[in-house]
VOGU-3710 file (C-alpha; in Angstrom, 3 decimals, decimal comma):
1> xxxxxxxxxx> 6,307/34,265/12,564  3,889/32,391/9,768  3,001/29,058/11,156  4,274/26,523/7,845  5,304/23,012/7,280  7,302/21,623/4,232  6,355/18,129/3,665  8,879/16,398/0,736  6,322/14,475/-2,074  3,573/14,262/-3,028
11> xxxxxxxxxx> 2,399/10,427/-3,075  -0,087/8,738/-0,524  1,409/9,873/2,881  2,646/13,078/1,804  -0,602/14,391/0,002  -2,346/12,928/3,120  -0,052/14,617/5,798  -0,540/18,119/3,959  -4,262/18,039/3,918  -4,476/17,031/7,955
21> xxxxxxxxxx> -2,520/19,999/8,581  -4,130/22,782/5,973  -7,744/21,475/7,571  -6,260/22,900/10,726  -5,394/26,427/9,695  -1,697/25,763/8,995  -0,144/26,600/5,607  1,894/23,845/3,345  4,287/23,989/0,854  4,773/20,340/-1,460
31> xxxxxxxxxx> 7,786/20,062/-2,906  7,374/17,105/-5,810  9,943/16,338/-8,021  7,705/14,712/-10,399  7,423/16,055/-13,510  10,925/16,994/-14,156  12,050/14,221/-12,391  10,571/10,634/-12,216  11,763/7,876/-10,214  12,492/4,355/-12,039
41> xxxxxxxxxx> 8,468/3,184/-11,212  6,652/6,175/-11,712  4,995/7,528/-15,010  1,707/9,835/-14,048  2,917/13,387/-13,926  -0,210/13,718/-11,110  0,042/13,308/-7,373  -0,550/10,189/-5,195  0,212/7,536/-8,337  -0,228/3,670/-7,191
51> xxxxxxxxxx> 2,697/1,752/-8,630  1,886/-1,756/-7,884  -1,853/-2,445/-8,393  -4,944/-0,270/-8,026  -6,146/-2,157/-4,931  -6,461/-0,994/-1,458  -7,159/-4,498/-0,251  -10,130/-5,528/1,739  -13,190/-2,952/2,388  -14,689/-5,231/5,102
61> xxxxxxxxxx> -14,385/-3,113/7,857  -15,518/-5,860/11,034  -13,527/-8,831/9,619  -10,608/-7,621/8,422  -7,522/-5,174/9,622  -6,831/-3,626/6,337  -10,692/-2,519/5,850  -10,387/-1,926/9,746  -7,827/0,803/8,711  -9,943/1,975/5,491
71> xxxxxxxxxx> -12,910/2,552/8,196  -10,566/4,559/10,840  -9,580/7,060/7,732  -12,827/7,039/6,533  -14,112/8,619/9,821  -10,758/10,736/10,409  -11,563/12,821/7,257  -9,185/10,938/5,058  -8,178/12,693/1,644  -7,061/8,828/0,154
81> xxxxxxxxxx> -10,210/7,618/1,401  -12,302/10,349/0,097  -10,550/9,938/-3,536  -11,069/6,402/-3,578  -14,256/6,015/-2,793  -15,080/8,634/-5,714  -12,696/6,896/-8,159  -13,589/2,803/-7,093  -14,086/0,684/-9,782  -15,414/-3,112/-8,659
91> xxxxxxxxxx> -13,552/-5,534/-7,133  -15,779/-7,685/-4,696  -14,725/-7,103/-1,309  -11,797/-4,852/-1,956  -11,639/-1,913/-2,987  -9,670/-1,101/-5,832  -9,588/2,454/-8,028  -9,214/3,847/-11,598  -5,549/4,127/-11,381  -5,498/7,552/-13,177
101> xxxxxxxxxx> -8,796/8,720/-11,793  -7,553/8,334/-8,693  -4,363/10,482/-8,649  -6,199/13,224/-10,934  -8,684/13,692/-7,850  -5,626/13,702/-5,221  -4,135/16,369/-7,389  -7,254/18,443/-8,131  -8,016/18,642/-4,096  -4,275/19,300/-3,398
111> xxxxxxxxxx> -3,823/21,829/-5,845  -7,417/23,838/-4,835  -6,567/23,945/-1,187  -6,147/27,657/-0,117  -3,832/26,979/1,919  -1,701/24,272/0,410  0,919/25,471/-2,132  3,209/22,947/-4,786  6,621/23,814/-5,136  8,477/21,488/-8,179
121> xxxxxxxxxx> 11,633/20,821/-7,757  13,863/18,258/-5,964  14,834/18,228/-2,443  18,447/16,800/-2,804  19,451/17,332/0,896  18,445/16,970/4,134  16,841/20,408/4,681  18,330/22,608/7,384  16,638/24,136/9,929  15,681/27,179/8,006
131> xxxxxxxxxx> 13,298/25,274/6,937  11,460/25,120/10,067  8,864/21,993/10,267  9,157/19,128/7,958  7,978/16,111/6,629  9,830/13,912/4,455  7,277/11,484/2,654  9,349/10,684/-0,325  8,628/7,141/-0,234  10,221/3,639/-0,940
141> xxxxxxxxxx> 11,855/5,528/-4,093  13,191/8,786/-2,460  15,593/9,775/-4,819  19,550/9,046/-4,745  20,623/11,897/-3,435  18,099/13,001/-0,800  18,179/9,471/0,183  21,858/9,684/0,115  21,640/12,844/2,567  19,298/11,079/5,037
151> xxxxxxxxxx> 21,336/8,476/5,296  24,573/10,035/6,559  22,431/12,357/9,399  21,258/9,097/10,732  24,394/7,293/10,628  23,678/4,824/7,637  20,753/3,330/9,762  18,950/2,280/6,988  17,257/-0,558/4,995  16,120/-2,163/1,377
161> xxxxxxxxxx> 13,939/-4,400/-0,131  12,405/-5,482/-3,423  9,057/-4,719/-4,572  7,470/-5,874/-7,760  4,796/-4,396/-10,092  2,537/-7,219/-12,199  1,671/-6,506/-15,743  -1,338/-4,399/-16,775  -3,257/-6,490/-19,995  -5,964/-4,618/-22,004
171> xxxxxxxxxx> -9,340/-6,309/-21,963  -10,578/-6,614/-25,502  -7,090/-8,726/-26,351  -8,686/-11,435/-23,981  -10,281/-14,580/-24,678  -13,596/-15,019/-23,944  -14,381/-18,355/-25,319  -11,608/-19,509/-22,508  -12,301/-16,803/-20,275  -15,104/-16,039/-17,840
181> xxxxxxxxxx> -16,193/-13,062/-15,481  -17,073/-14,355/-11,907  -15,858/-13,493/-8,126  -14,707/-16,109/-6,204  -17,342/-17,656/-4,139  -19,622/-15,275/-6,390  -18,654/-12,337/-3,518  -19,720/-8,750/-5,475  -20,467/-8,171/-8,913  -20,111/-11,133/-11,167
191> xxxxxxxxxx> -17,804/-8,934/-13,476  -15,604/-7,648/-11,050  -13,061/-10,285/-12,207  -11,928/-12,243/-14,665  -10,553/-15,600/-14,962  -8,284/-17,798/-17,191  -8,392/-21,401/-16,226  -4,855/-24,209/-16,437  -5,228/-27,607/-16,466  -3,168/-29,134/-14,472
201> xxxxxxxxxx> -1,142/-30,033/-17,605  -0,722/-26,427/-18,529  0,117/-25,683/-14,856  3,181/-27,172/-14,474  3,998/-26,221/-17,579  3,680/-22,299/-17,312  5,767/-23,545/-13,688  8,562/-25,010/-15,332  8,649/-21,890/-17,821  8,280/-19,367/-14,716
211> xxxxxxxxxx> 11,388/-20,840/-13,442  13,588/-21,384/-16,369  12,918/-18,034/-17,689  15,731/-14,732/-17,804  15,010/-12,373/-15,204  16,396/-9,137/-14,124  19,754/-9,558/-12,373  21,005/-7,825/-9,807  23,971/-6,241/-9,650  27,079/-7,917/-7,489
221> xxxxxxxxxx> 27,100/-5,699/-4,230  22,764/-6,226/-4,139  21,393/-8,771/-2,267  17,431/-9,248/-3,020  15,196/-8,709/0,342  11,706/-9,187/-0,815  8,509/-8,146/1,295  6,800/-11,383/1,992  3,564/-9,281/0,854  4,300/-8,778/-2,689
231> xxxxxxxxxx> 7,032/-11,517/-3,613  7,775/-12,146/-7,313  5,721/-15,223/-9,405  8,809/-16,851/-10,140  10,073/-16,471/-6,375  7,245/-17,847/-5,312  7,510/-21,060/-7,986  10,842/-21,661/-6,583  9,406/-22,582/-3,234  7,204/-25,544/-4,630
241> xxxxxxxxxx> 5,827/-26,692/-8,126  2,143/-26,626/-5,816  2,719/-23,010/-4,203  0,665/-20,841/-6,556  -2,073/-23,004/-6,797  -2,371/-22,224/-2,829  -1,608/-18,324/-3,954  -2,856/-16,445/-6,721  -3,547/-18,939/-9,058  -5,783/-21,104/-6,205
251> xxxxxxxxxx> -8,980/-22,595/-8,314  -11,514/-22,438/-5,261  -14,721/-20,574/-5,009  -14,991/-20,143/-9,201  -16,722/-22,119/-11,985  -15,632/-22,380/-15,401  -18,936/-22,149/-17,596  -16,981/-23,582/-20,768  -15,997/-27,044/-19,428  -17,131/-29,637/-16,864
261> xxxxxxxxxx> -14,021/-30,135/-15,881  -12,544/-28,178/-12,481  -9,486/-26,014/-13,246  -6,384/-26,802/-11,866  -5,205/-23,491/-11,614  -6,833/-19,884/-12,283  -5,060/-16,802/-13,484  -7,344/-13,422/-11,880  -7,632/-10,079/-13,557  -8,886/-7,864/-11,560
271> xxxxxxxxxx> -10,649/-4,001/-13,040  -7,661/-1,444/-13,459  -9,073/1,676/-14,996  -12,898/3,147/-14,622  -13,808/2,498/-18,242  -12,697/-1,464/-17,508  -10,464/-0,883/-20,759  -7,583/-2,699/-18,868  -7,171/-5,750/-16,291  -4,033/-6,077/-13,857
281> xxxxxxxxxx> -2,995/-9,655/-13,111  -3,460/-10,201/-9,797  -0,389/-11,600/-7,689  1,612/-11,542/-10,958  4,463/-9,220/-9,764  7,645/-10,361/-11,565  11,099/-9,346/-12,464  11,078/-11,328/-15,726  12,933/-9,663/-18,493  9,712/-8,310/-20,796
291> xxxxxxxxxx> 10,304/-10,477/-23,315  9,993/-13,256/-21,131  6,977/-12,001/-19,886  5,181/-11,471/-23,009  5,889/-15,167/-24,027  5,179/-17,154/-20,498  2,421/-14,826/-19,920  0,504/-15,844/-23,339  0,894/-19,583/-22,314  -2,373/-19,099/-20,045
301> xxxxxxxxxx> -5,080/-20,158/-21,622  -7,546/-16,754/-22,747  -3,869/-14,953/-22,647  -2,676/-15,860/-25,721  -3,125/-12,892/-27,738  -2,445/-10,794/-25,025  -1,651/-7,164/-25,562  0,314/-5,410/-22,414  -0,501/-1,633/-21,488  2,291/-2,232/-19,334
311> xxxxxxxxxx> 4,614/-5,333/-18,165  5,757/-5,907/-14,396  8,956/-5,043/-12,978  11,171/-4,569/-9,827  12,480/-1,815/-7,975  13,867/-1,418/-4,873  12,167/0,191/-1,728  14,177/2,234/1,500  13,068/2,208/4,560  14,553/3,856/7,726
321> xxxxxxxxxx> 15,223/2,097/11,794  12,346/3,853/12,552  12,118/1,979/16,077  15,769/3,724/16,438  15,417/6,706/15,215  11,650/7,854/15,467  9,802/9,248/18,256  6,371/8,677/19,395  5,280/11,848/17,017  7,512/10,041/14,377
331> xxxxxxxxxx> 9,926/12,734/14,183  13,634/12,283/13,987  14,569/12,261/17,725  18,233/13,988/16,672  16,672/16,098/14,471  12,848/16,561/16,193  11,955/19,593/13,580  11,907/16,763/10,850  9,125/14,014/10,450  8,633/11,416/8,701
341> xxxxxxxxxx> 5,422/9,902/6,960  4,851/6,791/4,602  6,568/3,646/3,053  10,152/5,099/4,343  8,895/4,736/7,629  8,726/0,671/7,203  5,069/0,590/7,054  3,857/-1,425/3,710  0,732/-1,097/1,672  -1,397/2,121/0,040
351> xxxxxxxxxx> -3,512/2,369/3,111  -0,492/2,287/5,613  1,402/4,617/3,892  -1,592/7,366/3,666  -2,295/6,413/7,436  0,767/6,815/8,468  0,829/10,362/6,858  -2,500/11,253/8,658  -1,236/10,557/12,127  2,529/12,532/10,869
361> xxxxxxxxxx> 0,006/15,380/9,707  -2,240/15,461/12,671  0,826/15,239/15,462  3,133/18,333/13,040  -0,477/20,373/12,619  -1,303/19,879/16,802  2,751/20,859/18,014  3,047/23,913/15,298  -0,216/25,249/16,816  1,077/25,466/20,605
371> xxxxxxxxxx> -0,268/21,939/21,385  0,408/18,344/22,393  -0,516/15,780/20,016  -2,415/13,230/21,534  -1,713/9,287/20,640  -4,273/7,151/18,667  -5,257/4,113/21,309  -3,150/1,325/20,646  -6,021/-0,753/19,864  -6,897/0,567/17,152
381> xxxxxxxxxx> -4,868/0,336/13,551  -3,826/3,565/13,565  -2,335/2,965/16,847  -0,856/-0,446/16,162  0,405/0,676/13,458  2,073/3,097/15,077  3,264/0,871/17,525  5,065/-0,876/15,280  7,137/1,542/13,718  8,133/2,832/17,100
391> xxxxxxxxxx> 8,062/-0,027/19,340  12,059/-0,460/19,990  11,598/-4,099/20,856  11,082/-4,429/16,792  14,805/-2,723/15,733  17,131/-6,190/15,523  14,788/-7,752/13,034  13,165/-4,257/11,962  11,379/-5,300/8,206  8,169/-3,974/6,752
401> xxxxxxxxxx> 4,444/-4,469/7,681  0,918/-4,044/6,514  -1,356/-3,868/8,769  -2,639/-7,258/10,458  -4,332/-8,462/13,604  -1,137/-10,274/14,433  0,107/-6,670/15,850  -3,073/-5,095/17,536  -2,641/-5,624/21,248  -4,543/-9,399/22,013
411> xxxxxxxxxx> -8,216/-9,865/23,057  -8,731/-12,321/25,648  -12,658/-12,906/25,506  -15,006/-12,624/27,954  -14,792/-14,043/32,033  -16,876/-16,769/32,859  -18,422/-17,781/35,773  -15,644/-19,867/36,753  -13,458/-17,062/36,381  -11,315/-17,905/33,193
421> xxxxxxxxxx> -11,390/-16,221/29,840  -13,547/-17,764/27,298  -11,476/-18,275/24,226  -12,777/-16,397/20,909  -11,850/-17,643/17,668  -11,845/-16,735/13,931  -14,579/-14,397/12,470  -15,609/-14,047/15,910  -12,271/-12,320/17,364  -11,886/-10,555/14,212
431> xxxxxxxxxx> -14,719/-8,975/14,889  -14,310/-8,120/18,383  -10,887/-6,812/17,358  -13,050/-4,135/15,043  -15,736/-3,654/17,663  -12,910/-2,352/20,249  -10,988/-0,691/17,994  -13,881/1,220/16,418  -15,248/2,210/20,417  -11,733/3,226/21,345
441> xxxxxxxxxx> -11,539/5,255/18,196  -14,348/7,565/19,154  -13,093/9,630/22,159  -10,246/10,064/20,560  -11,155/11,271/17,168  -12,877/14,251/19,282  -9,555/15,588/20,139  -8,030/14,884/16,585  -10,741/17,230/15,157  -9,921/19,920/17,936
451> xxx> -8,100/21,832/15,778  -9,970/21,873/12,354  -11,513/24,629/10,166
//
């Protein structure tokens, strides 16, 4: 019988999950429901769109867990990675992509595998076992009815929250006599960003219009769970007038060449496209009615002839009790033909989501061929971020989590000669977290790449 695996869209995780297993000799079939079908936050007809921003987050790979995790794909032949490093556009430390670059490279590799074909259409069930091997990778936006279907096989063992998308501005509408490029604390290429300075005057009141403004209501039986990670402006005004100078509007680290005077506040805008014809606003995610937006937006100084390629907005994100219902190999223990892979898992962020998909890939590849799948150490990210999707000490307060060193398994420093543990602290243990996780990553990326062509 032909050795195949379905795997269900065609975003990070799923285009990720299909590659690990065609670079082992195993044959794929996509099914993507985009572009007869598009979910309420998607637009790009290609594979592997970014909704929310075009960052991946940090790229420092031996301070920080996120480039920890860009660093672990990098060297487990990640597609993502691959893409993004093609497509990156600067950003300082991070690294961030040409939005549309970056999913027409996905889709170009995708589509020229041998041994991966695309099948459009929507999945609106739970596939039966006809199907053989699958991988559902639909994302926080699986659609109504397939999420519908999953939900009764796993006896409504399911969650929700909100996720927000900031507005996209176009460059040339900006105002450069307010305006400035310059990284905080000068970190990359002076032009990576771009900032719009608030006296403190202005500050509170763009606050005071953040939080009297109409937003999008939800309706009745909807209760709003946001991730912590990506919580609306205006949510985060209504915590304190002083919270987003501490956020994304925090003044440190810049210099505004057009007055003496410190900022109070700074508004970032960050490189969205390759051609740096368009900015995003960083931390601006909203679910301000677009009218709203346009007029609070153009408040900040350099803004106020603003023209939007696109204006933020709110969706809502599913996850499943993974800790419940997942096994080690992240398939569905009642169900163990079916994986899953991505944001539905409860993981959060680009990077998580694509990782995530690797390690589904990687364990469906290994157990089609006749093999056992062997488990990514648990220091490393890949491995605590496995651990936390799986871990059932995590299903009574089961929520969403990007990668951090908060869950990597703790470092205790080295013995002294008195016998005790000598305490490490900040960059320091960060970096010893990356040092171990980078030596236990070796032996076992030699049997992850057992198996490829």
């Amino acid at each position: 019988m032909e050795k195949i695996v379905h795997v269900i869209g065609a975003g990070l995780a799923g285009c990720e999950a299909a590659w690990q297993i065609a670079s082992r000799g195993v044959k794929i079939v996509i099914h993507e429901m985009k572009p007869k079908k598009y979910s309420p936050a998607h637009k790009n007809a290609d594979f592997a769109e970014l909704v929310c921003s075009n960052s991946l987050r940090s790229d420092d790979f031996m301070h920080n867990a996120v480039g920890l995790m860009h660093e672990e794909m990098r060297r487990a032949g990640s597609l993502i990675m691959a893409c993004a490093d093609k497509t990156k556009v600067p950003a300082g430390g991070a690294l961030a992509v040409d939005r549309d670059g970056f999913a027409a490279e996905v889709t170009q590799k995708i589509k020229n595998h041998p041994l991966i074909d695309v099948s459009y259409e929507e999945i609106d069930s739970l596939p039966d076992a006809s199907f053989g091997r699958v991988i559902i990778a639909t994302g926080p936006l699986t659609s109504e009815k397939l999420a519908h279907s999953i939900l009764k096989e796993i006896n409504n063992q399911a969650l929700s929250f909100y996720d927000a998308i900031a507005p996209v501005v176009y460059k040339d509408s900006i105002d450069f006599s307010k305006a400035w490029y310059q990284s905080r604390y000068d970190k990359g290429d002076k032009l990576d960003y771009i900032n719009c300075p608030l006296s403190q005057e202005e500050y509170y009141h763009f606050v005071d219009e953040l939080l009297k403004a109409q937003k999008v209501e939800f309706h009745d039986f909807e209760e709003a769970h946001y991730f912590d990670g990506c919580l609306p402006i205006e949510v985060m005004a209504e915590r304190g007038i002083e919270t987003l100078v501490f956020g994304p509007m925090k003044p440190i680290g810049l210099t505004n060449p057009h007055s003496d005077k410190k900022p109070y506040a700074v508004v970032q805008l960050r490189q969205d496209n390759k051609e740096d014809t368009l900015r995003n606003m960083v931390g601006f995610q909203t679910k301000m009615k677009y009218g709203e937006q346009e007029r609070i937006f153009r408040m900040i100084p350099g803004l106020e002839n603003a023209e939007f390629a696109r204006l933020g907005g709110i969706h809502k994100n599913t996850f499943i009790k993974s800790p419940v219902l997942l096994d080690e190999f992240l398939r569905l223990k009642i169900r163990p033909n079916i994986s899953f892979a991505g944001q539905i898992t409860g993981c959060e962020g680009y990077i998580e989501s694509a990782a995530v998909g690797l390690m589904s890939g990687y364990f469906a590849a290994t157990e089609i061929l006749g093999q056992t799948p062997v488990l990514p150490p648990r220091t490393t990210a890949f491995g605590s971020m496995l651990a936390h999707l799986i871990d059932d000490t995590n299903c009574d307060d089961f929520q969403p989590m990007n990668i951090n060193f908060g869950i990597f398994p703790t470092i205790t420093g080295e013995k002294t000669a008195n016998g005790k543990f000598r305490k490490i602290k900040g960059a320091e243990r960060k970096t010893a977290y990356c040092e171990r996780a980078l030596a236990d990553l070796t032996p076992w990326l030699e049997k992850f790449n057992e198996n490829k062509a």
